[in-house]
C-alpha positions as CSV (number, residue, x, y, z in Angstrom):
1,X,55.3,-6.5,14.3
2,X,51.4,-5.6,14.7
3,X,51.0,-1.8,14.8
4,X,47.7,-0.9,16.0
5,X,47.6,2.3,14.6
6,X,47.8,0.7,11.2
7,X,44.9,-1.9,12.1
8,X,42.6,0.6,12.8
9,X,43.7,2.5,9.9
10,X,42.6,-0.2,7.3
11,X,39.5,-0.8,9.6
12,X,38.3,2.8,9.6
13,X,39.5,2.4,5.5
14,X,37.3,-0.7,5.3
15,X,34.0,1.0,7.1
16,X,34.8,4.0,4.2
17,X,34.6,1.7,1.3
18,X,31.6,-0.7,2.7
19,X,29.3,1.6,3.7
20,X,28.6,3.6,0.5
21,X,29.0,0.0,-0.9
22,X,26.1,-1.6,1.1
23,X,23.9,1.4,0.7
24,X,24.7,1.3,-3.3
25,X,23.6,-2.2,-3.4
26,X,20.8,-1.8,-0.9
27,X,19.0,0.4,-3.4
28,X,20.3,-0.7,-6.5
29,X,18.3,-4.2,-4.8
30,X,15.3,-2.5,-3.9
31,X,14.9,-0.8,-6.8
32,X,15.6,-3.6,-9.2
33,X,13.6,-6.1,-7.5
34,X,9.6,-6.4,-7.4
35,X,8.0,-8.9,-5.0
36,X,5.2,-8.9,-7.8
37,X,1.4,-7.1,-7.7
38,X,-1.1,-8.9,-6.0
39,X,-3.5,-9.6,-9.1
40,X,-4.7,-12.7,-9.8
41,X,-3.8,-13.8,-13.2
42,X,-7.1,-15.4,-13.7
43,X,-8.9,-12.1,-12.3
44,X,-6.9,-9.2,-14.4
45,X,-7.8,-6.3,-13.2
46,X,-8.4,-3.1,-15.5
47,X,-8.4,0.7,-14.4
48,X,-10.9,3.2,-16.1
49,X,-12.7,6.5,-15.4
50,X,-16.0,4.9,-15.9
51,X,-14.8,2.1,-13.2
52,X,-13.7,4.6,-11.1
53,X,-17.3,6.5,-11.7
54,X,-19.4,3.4,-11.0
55,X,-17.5,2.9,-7.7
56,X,-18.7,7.0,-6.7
57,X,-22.0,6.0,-7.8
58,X,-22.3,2.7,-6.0
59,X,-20.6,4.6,-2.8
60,X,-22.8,7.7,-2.8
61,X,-26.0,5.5,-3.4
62,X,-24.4,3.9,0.4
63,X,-24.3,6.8,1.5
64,X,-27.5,8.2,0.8
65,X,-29.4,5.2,2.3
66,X,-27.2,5.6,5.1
67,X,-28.1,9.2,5.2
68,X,-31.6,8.6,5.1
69,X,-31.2,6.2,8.3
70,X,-31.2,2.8,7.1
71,X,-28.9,-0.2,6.9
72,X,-27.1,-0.6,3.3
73,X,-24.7,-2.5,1.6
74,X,-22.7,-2.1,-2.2
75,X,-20.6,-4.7,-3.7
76,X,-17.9,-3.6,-5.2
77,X,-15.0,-5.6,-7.7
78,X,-11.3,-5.3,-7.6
79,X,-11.4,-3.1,-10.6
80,X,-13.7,-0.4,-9.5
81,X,-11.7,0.5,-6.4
82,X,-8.4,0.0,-8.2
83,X,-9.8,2.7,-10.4
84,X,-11.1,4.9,-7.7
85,X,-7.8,4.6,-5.6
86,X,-5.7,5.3,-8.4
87,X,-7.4,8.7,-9.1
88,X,-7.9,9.4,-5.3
89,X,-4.2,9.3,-4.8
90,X,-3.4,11.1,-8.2
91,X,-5.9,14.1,-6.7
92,X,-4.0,13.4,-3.1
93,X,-0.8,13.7,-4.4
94,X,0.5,10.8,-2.7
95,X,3.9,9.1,-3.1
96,X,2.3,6.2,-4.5
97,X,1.3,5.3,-8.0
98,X,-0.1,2.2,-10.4
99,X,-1.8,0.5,-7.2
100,X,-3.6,-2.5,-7.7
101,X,-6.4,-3.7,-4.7
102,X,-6.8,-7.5,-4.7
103,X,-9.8,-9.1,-2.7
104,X,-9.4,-13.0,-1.5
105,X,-11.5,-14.8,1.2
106,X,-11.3,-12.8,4.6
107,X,-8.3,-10.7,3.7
108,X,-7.1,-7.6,0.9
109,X,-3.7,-7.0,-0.1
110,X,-2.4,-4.0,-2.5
111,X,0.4,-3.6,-4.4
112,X,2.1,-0.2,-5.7
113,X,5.0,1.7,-6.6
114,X,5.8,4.1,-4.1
115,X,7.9,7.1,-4.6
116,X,10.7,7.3,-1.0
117,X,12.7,10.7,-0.5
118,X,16.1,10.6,-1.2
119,X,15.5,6.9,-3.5
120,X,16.1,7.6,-7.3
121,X,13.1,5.7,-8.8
122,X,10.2,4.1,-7.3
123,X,10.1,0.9,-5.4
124,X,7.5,-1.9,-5.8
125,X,5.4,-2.8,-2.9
126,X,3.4,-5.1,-2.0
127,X,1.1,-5.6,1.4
128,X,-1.4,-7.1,2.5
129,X,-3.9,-6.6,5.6
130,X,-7.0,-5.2,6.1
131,X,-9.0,-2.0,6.0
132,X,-10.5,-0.4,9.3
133,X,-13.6,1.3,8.9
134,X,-15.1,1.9,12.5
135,X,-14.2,5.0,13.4
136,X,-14.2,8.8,12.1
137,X,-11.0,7.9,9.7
138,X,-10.2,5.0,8.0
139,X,-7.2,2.7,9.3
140,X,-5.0,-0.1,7.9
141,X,-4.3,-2.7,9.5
142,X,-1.0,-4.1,7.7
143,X,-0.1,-7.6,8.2
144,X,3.1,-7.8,6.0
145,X,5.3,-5.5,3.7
146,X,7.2,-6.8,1.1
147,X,9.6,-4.4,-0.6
148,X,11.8,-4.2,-4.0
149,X,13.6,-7.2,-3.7
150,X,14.4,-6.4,-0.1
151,X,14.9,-9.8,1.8
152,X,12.3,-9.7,4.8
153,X,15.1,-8.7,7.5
154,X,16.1,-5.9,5.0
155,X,12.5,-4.9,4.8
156,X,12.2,-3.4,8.3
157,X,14.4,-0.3,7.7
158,X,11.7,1.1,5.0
159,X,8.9,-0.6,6.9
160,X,8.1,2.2,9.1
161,X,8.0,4.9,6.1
162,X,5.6,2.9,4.6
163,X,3.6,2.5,7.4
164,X,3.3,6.5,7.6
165,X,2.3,6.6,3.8
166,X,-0.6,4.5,4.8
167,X,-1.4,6.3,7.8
168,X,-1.1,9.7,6.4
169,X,-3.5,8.4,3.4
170,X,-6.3,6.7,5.3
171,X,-6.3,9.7,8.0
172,X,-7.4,12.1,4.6
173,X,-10.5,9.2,4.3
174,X,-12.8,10.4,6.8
175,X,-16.0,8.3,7.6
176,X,-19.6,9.5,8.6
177,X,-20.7,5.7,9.3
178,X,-19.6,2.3,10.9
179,X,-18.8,0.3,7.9
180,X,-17.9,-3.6,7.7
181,X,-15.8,-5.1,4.8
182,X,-17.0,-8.6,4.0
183,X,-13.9,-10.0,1.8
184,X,-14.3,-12.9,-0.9
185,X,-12.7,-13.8,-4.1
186,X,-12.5,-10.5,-7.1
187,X,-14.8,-8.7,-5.0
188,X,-15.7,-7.3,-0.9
189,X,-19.2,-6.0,0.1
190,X,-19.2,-2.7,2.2
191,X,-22.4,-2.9,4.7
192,X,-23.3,-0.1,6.8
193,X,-25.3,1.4,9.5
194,X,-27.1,5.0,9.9
């Protein structure tokens, strides 16, 4: 004979057991897994204090012409504002480490490790989208988040804390110009006007 009390019993006993289960193995797979940096393995990209140096030079000579009410424009290569985003976000204090900014035609992606409360160990991320630079903070736009090894449905329940990382981070990048991002291969070219 069926005794309901029992049935729920073992229910309630199986929704126990699974759901400390399921979130062990939801970590343990985002943790474990990497869906891979964007760097191009025939464009390695290197980090340096002298990269990150010639990207403040390049940027503050921008700047200056900007200042002094003329259009300008800097190229700048995958390496210098790895560099220079590494050691802004190590002054920051941000939740995100060993970033890598990749350039292709038209479009940017980044990967990164990024450090979520309550997560032992950092998760790889990877994104790609574009950078915003027309108003009085910067703005990414983010076209798609892949996480750990995180399946794409699974991806959505850290998607929005990601999102905020960005958001928080670009709001600290404050702009005293318009600024458009030409995107090619290795490399984008910043132009901007007074």
């Amino acid at each position: 004979m069926l005794n309901p009390f029992r049935l729920i019993a073992t229910l309630l006993g199986f929704l126990v057991l699974a759901t400390p289960i399921a979130a062990v193995t939801f970590l343990f797979v985002a943790i474990a897994g990497s869906p891979g940096t964007c760097e191009d393995e025939n464009r390695p990209i290197t980090t340096s204090d002298q990269l990150a140096s010639q990207y403040r030079e390049k940027w503050d000579a921008l700047n200056a012409t900007l200042e002094a009410g003329q259009p300008a424009s800097a190229t700048f290569t995958e390496s210098e504002v790895t560099s220079r985003a590494n050691s802004w976000l190590e002054e920051q204090d941000a939740p995100i480490e060993d970033i890598l900014i990749c350039f292709e035609d038209g479009t940017a992606s980044a990967s990164a490790k990024i450090d979520i409360p309550f997560v032992p160990g950092d998760i790889d991320v990877l994104t790609s989208g574009t950078l915003i630079l027309t108003g009085d903070v910067a703005d990414a736009d983010v076209d798609k988040i892949e996480v750990g090894g995180l399946p794409d449905l699974l991806t959505d329940l850290v998607e929005d804390f990601i999102d905020n990382v960005f958001e928080d981070q670009t709001e600290e990048l404050e702009l005293n110009h318009t600024y458009t991002l030409l995107f090619s291969e290795g490399q984008v070219t910043v132009s901007g006007l007074p």
